[in-house]
N, C-alpha and C positions, 0 to 999 in steps of 0.2 A: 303318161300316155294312156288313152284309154282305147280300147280296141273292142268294136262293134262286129259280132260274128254271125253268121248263121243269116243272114238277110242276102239277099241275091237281088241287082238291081238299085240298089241304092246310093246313090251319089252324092259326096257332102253338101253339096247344095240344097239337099232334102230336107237338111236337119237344120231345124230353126228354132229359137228360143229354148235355148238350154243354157241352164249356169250349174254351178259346181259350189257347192255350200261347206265347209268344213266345219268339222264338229258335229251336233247331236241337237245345240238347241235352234230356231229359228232364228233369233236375231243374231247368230254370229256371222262371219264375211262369209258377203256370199259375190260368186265371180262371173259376169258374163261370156258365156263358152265360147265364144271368138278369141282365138288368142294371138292373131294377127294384127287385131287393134287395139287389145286390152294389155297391157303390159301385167304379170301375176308380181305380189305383193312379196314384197322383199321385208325377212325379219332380220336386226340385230340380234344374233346371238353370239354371246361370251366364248371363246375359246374354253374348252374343258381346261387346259393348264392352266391358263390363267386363273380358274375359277378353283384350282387346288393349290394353286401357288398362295390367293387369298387364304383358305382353310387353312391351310398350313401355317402361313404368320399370324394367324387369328387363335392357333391351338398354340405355338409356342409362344406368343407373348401373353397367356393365361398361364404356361407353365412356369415363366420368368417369375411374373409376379405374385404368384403362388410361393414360388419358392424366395421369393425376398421376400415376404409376408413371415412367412415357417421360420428363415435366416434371426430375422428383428423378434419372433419371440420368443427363441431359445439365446439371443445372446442380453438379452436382460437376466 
């Protein structure tokens, strides 16, 4: 939400062409500030568990195979 203070007399009908840019550089999305018509940009993002449950199968099966690696050249 953005909240417009210190003006007296101003009615949103006032305010015209405004958009809302996110980020820093010029070409990234930028949103038309009507948001009655504009529907705002939905991202997929991963669940955090899911996204440790990954790391964590990915660190023990490097420990597996580490260790069956270690297993085979000590039993020669």
């Amino acid at each position: 939400m953005f909240n417009l203070s210190g003006v007296s007399g101003l009615a949103e009908q006032d305010i015209s062409k405004v958009s809302f840019q996110y980020g820093t550089s010029l070409n990234e999305t930028r949103i038309p500030g009507n948001p009655s018509t504009t529907p705002s940009p939905v991202r997929e993002v991963p669940e955090p568990s899911a996204t440790a449950a990954i790391g964590l199968l990915a660190l023990s099966s490097l420990g597996l195979l580490k260790k069956k690696s270690h297993e085979s050249k000590t039993s020669v």
